[in-house]
C-alpha positions as CSV (number, residue, x, y, z in Angstrom):
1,X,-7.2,13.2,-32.1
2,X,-9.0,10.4,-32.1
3,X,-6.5,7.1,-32.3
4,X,-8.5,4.3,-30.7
5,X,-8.6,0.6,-32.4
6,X,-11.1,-2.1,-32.5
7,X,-13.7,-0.1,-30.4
8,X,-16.4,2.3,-30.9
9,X,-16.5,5.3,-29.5
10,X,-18.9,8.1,-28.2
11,X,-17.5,11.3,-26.9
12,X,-20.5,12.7,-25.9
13,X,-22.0,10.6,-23.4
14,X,-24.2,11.2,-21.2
15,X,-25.2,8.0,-19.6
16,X,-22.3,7.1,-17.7
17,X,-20.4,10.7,-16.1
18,X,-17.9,10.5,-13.6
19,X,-17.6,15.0,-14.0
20,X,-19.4,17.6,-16.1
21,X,-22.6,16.5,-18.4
22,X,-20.2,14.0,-20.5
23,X,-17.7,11.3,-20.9
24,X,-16.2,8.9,-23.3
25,X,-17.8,5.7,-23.6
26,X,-15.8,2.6,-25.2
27,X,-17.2,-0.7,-26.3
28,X,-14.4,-2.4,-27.0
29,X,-13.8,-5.4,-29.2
30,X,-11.2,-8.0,-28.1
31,X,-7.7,-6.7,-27.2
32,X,-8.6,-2.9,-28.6
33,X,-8.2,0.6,-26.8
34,X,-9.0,4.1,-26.0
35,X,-6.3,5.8,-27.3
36,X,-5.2,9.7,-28.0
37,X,-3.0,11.1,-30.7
38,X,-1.2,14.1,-30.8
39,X,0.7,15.0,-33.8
40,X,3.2,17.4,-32.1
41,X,5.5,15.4,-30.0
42,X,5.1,15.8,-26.5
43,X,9.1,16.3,-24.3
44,X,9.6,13.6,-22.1
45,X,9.7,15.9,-19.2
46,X,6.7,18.2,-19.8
47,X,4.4,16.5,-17.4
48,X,4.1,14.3,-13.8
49,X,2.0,11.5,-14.9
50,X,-1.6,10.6,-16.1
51,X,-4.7,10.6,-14.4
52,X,-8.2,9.9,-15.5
53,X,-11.6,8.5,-14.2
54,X,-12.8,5.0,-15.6
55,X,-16.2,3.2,-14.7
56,X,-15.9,-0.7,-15.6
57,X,-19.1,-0.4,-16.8
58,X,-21.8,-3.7,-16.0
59,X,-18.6,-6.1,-16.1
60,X,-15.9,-4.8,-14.6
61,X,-12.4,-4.7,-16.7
62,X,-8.8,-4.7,-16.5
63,X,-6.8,-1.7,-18.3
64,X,-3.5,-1.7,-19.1
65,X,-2.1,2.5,-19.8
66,X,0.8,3.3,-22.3
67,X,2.3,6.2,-23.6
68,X,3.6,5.5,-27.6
69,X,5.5,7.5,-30.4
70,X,5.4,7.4,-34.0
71,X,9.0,7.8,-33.7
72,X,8.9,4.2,-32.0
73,X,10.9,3.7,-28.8
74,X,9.6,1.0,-25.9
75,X,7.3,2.1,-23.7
76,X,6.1,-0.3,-21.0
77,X,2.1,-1.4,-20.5
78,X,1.1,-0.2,-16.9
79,X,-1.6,-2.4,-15.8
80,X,-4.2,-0.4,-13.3
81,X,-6.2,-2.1,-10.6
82,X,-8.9,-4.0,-11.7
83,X,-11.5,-1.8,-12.5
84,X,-14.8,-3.1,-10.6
85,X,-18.3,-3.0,-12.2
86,X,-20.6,-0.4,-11.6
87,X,-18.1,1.9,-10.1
88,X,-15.6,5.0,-11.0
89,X,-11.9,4.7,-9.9
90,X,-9.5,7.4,-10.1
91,X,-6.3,6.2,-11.9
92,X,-3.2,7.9,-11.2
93,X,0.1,7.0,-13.1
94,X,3.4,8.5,-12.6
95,X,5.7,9.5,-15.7
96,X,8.4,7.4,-14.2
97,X,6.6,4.1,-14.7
98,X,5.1,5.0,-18.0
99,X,7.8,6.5,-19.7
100,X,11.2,4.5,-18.1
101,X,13.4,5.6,-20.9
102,X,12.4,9.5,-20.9
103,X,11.3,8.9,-24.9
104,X,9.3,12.3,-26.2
105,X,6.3,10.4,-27.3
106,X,2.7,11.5,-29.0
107,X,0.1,9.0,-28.2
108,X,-1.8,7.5,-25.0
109,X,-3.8,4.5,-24.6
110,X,-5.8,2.9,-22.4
111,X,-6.2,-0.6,-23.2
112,X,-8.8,-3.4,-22.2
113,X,-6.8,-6.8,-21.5
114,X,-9.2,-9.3,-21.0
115,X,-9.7,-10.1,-24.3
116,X,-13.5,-9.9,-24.8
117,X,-15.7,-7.1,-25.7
118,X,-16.6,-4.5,-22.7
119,X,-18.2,-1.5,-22.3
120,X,-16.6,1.3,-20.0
121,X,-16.7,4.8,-19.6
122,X,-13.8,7.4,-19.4
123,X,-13.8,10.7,-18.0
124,X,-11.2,13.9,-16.9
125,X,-8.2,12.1,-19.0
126,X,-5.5,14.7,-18.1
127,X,-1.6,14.7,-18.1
128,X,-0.5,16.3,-14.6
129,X,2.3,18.6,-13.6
């Protein structure tokens, strides 16, 4: 489920695609975020990490990545490379940075921390075992 703040999304996109005939494209307003909602809680342990592809679009950006739960519980903001323009980069996370207190948790985000409005594409957002 969709549970992205101050952005717009298109989940059908077809200008920008990393794989397949789509991706995700994000304009974002200041400070907001991609973000994914599941309302079954996902086990601490049930997967490796995080992966997904991310183009920074004709700007470049810089992303932070965090797991959440409705529960609550503190889960740290991963900040990724910097994300060049005009190029795809593979980020790979590992479940021990994102989740250092082994919380079950139900919600990922990919946040853009510059603090101005941007336009980047996401694609293949997958949990890995």
């Amino acid at each position: 489920m969709d549970f992205s703040y101050t952005s717009t999304r298109n989940f059908t996109n077809t200008e920008k695609v990393y794989s397949g005939t789509k991706s995700i494209k994000v304009i974002n307003g200041a400070w907001g975020a991609l973000g994914f909602h599941n309302p079954t809680i996902i086990a601490a342990n049930a997967y490796n990490g995080v992966k997904f592809a991310v183009h920074g679009g004709n700007a470049g950006l810089i992303i932070d990545v965090r797991l959440r739960a409705d529960a609550g519980g503190v889960f740290p903001r991963i900040r990724t490379q910097n994300i060049p323009a005009n190029t795809w980069v593979i980020i790979e996370i590992p479940m021990s940075q994102l989740n250092t207190n082994n919380l079950a948790f139900n919600s990922l985000s990919i946040e853009e921390r510059s603090g101005v409005e941007k336009t980047f594409y996401v694609d293949e957002v997958s949990f890995t075992s």
